[in-house]
Every structure is written in structure tokens, then in C-alpha cells.
C-alpha positions, 0 to 999 in steps of 0.5 A: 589257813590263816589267823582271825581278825580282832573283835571290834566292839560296838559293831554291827556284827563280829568280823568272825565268829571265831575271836578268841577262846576265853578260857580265863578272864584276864588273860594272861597277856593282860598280866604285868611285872607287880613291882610291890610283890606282894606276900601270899600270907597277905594276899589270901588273909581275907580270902574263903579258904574252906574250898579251894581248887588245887592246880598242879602243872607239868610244862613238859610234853613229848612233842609240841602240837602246830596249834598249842600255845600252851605254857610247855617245852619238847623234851626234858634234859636228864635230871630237868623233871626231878629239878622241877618236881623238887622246885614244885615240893619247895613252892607247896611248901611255902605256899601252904605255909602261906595259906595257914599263916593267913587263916583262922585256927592255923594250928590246924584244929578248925575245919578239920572235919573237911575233906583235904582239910588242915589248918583251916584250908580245905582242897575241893578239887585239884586237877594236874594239867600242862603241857602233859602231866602224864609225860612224867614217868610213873615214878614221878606222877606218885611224887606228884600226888605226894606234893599235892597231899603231904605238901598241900593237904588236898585229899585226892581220893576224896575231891574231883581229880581230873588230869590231862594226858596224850595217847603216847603218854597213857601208858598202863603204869601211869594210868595205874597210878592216877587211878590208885591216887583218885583220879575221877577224870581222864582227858585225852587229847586225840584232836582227829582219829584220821592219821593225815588230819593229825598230821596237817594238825602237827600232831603226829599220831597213828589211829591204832595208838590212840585207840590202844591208849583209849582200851588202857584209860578204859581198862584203869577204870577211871570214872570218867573219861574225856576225848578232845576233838578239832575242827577246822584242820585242813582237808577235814570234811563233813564226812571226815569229821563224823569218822572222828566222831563215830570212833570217838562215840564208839568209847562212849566218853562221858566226856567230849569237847569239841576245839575250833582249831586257831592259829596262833603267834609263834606257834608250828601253824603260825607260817600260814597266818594270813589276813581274815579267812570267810571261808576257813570261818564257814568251814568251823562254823559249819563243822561245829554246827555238824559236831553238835547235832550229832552229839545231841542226837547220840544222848549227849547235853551241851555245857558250853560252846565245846563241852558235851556230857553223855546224859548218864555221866556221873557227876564231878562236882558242884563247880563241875561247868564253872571256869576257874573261879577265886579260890585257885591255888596253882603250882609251877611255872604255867599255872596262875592263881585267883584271888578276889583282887589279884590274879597271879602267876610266874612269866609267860611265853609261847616260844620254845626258847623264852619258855625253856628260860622261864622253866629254868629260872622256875627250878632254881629258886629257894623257897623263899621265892615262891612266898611273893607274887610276881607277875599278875593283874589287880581285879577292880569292881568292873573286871569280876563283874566281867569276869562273872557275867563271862563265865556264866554267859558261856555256859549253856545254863546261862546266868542267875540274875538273881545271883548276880545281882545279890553279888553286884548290888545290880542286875547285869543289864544296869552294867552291860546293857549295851553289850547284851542289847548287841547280842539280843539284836544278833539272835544270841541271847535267848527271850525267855519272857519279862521277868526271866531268872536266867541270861542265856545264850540261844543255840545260835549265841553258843555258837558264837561264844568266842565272839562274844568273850571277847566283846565283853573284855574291858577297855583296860584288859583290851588295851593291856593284851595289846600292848603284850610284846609276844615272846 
């Protein structure tokens, strides 16, 4: 198994189909040191704060997957969870402080009538991600919610929760506690319920636990519930992956995402990098292809590339497909925060050691340290529009033209019409006649919507990725 090779802009076709996942445009290694760190009361002191997305994250987990690359540490000392959750209290409460300061009617009366409204700022989502939110003892989960209620005002019983928890860590107690605080989505993250394929995956699992751990999420009633599915792992087979999805569909999830698996820099997989694989490309092409087609024949829409939804889910709000957009507040040491001209966030790094620094630098900081941004990426006129037309496009609905042009004064061909040209010539972008409302991708684009991201990244935003020194 090996990495895949980079995307080269302009030609003919992709060296691979599998370029990078853009879950978030720029990306974090394209963020540098803001030598003026500048105030969050400035900061957000034009931004719409009546619907703000509230993410909280726990860079803990009980063990670390070959794949993940994510912001999160193995374990935690005696004492480092309580030390992060009192770090955490410190950062919400400057941060709201920051929030109210900077809007209208802060002495709490206007938009008072909203959900999660005070002082003008008003929470319309919230979400608790990681690492494993659900590594913290139940204890902490309810100090957790406390942070995000008494501290940040959001309302979780009354906005879309969504949190993200491991089969080891679904434990009755925990669940039982998220579910009593509002939580509306559960995401498990099972990866293959064939034990030699989560190991060759470094995920460590016994199908009977991710079993129990599914009777418990169902047992807590949470509306809906979400399994997470890989593809591509060594050994794994046609008829392998449609066990895993037949027991996954055997749960009726609401909710299925569908990962190519990558192997990435200074993760448990990263030894068996090598130069571009075809055939390890074929093999996720046509697993993909496998996966999708038999979701959509057991009743299931596609959102995206990885998304699908059981036809009679209840729905989890207006934004319930969008990307992060502005208007994301986010809280500890993983998370980042959007404004319409900066995105921000505390240091990041993938090794074990790094990050363990950076968790510790996180927890020993007064208060007055969390009213600044550090570390983050100014967003020009050229990058939102990027960012717009990216978290779109990759939604299987597609683009609004019209939307886009009401916000950009242009249609998206006057400002990306060599890309979408390139994209039409490859069969990816579907002809719905002259004059269509929407942009969007063919079945065939969809599945090569990580090919397309990265196509669509800036000169600047390549060039700073680049130039990250991986740590």
C-alpha cells in the first residue's frame, strides 16, 4: 500500500483518483504563525453571530488508528483530561466574553428569543469531535456539555448535536449521558466488521464489541446514528466489503459514510509508503463503486462522495450537508475557527510527540491567552470563492449559480472556467441544458471528488501546503 501521488493542475487527467480529502478549504498546513494576533473581539465584530456552529474537541483517544492523522494523542496521564476540560472552561470563557463584546445589544436583550441565544450570539449547531469525545469518563462528558451551555450559551437540547465516538468507548454511561444532554447524532467509527481487516487497518477491534457497542448507541435512543466504513485496506475483497456492509445495513444506520482509506506522513501506515500504486487506485475505485451502488439499492441517497442517507432519516438541520462554513466557533487544541477573513486555530501536528507538546502548552495557558488568534490564513476575495464553489461542488446537489453569483457578483465559469472546462472534458460534471441553475457533478465526478478539490486549491494555498515542514 502505498501514498498517492500529487495533483498537477491543467492536465489531461489526474495522476490518481485519490489526491486528498478536502474536508476543509484551506487546509490546516496551509495555516501559519499571525505575528499581529489579532483580538477575537475585533475579529468577529463584523461577523453574523445570530447562527453560529459551536465545535468542541477532545484530542484524546484509547488507541491511534494506522490511518488517522487526526489532532489526538494515545492515553492521558492521571489528571491531563481534568487539566484540558479546566483549559477548555478558561478558553469558553474568554471566548464568549469575546463574542458579546463584539455584538450588538450585549447586554444580553437582543436576540434573546433564539435558541442558544445571549447577548446577541446565537449557537445553531454544536458538535463534540476529536480524537474520541467519548474517551472522557461520563463524569467529564456532563462537564463537557456544562462548558458548552453555561460557558458558550449554545442550547444543546435545542440545536443539532452531533458527537463522534469509538465501539470501545460507547459505553452505556456515556451514551446515557449525551443522549439526556441532546445529542441527535451518534457517529461510530467501525472502519471493517472483519477482525483481520481492522487490524491490517491498525485498529484493533473484535466484531462482537462493535456489535455490542451498536445495541448500546440503538438502546440510547439517539435519533440518529452514523457508522463509518473504509475501503481500500489490504486483503479487502468485493465480497469482504459487502459483509461489512450487509452487517453495518443489518443496524439500519441513518447515517453511512463510505473513507478510501490514504496513507499519510508520520502516521502507523506511513512505512509502507511508496512511489503512485494503479492498482491499489483500481482496487478503491472499484470498491467505491461496489459500496455505492449497493447503498442505493438498500434505499439510501447520496449527499457526497462518502455521505449516504437512509431515504427516511429525520433531518439534522438546514446546513445538514454544508462543510464548515463562517460562523464556526471552535474550542481546544485540534479545533479551528471561521471568519469571513481568517480562519484560525492553535498549532498542528500529526506525531505523537509534537502533538503531546501542543496539548500541553494548550492546558497551561490563563485565560488571557485564548482572546488572540495564533495561528491561521487570511481569506482573500479569490479563496472564499474557492472555498464556496468547493463546498458545493462536492455535494452531490451541486452549486446554486445563482446563489453564487448573488454572492460573488459573477457566475463561477467567469472565475473557474478553465477548471470546470477540464472537469466537463473528463465526464464529471454533469449537462443539465443552457441556462441550468445548478453545477453539479456526474456520478462519475462524485467519484472522483478528491481529485477534484485539490484542483480547485489556489496557487497560494498549493504553495503554503508545500512548504509546511511536517511535524
Amino acid at each position: 500500500m502505498t501514498a498517492t501521488a500529487t495533483a498537477t493542475p491543467g492536465t489531461a487527467t489526474p495522476a490518481s483518483p485519490y489526491q486528498s480529502y478536502v474536508y476543509a478549504y484551506p487546509h490546516k498546513t496551509a495555516y501559519r504563525p499571525l505575528p499581529d494576533r489579532p483580538a477575537l473581539r475585533t475579529l468577529w465584530a463584523d461577523e453574523p453571530k445570530d447562527a453560529l456552529s459551536l465545535y468542541l474537541h477532545v484530542p484524546f483517544c484509547e488507541v491511534r488508528c494506522g490511518f488517522c492523522n487526526l489532532f489526538t494523542r494515545i492515553g492521558a496521564p492521571d489528571g491531563l483530561t481534568t487539566a484540558y476540560l479546566d483549559a477548555l472552561d478558561r478558553q469558553a470563557t474568554a471566548v464568549r466574553e469575546a463574542l458579546e463584546s463584539s455584538a450588538d445589544g450585549a447586554d444580553g436583550q437582543d436576540g434573546a428569543g433564539g435558541a442558544g441565544a445571549r447577548g446577541g450570539v446565537r449557537f445553531a449547531t454544536a458538535a463534540f469531535g476529536g480524537g474520541t469525545p467519548t474517551f472522557l469518563t461520563a463524569a467529564e462528558l456532563t462537564r463537557l456539555c456544562d462548558i458548552a451551555e453555561h460557558r458558550m450559551g449554545a442550547d444543546l437540547r435545542a440545536v443539532p448535536l452531533s458527537v463522534e465516538a469509538s465501539p470501545a468507548t460507547a459505553t452505556a454511561d456515556r451514551l446515557a449521558v449525551l443522549a439526556e444532554r441532546g445529542a441527535t447524532r451518534l457517529s461510530l467509527g467501525v472502519q471493517s466488521f472483519i477482525d483481520t481487516e481492522a487490524r491490517a487497518a491498525v485498529r484493533p477491534q473484535r466484531r462482537a464489541d462493535v456489535e455490542a457497542a451498536l445495541a448500546r448507541v440503538r438502546e440510547a435512543r439517539v435519533p440518529v446514528l452514523n457508522i463509518d466504513l473504509i475501503y481500500g485496506i489490504d486483503g479487502q475483497t468485493d465480497a469482504t466489503w459487502l459483509h461489512s456492509l450487509d452487517a453495518a445495513l443489518a443496524w439500519r444506520p441513518e447515517e453511512l459514510y463510505l473513507y478510501p482509506l490514504y496513507v499519510r506522513p508520520l502516521t502507523g501506515l506511513d512505512r509502507r509508503r511508496g512511489g503512485p500504486d494503479p492498482a491499489w487506485d483500481a482496487q478503491r475505485l472499484r470498491l467505491y463503486r461496489v459500496g455505492r451502488d449497493h447503498l442505493l439499492a438498500h434505499g439510501y441517497t447520496q449527499q457526497s462522495m462518502r455521505m449516504f442517507r437512509r431515504a427516511d432519516a429525520p433531518p439534522q438541520g438546514a446546513d445538514d450537508y454544508a462543510c464548515q462554513t463562517d460562523g464556526m466557533i471552535g474550542l481546544g487544541c485540534g479545533a479551528r475557527s471561521y471568519t469571513a477573513g481568517l480562519h484560525y486555530s492553535f498549532d498542528y501536528a500529526v506525531d505523537m510527540h509534537e502533538i503531546r507538546g501542543i496539548i500541553d502548552d494548550y492546558v497551561s495557558r490563563p485565560a488571557v491567552d485564548f482572546a488572540r488568534a495564533e495561528h491561521g490564513r487570511r481569506m482573500t476575495a479569490d479563496e472564499a470563492r474557492r472555498r464556496h464553489l468547493l463546498q458545493s461542488l462536492l455535494q452531490a446537489e451541486g452549486l446554486d449559480a445563482g446563489d453564487y453569483r448573488a454572492r460573488f457578483g459573477a457566475g463561477p465559469a467567469d472565475h473557474f472556467g478553465p477548471e470546470l472546462d477540464r472537469f466537463a472534458e473528463r465526464g464529471w460534471l454533469a449537462d443539465d441544458g443552457p441556462g441550468s441553475p445548478r453545477l453539479r457533478l456526474t456520478p462519475e465526478g462524485l467519484a472522483h471528488s478528491d481529485a477534484i478539490g485539490p484542483e480547485l486549491f489556489s496557487p497560494a494555498v498549493r504553495a503554503a501546503m508545500a512548504a509546511y515542514e511536517r511535524k
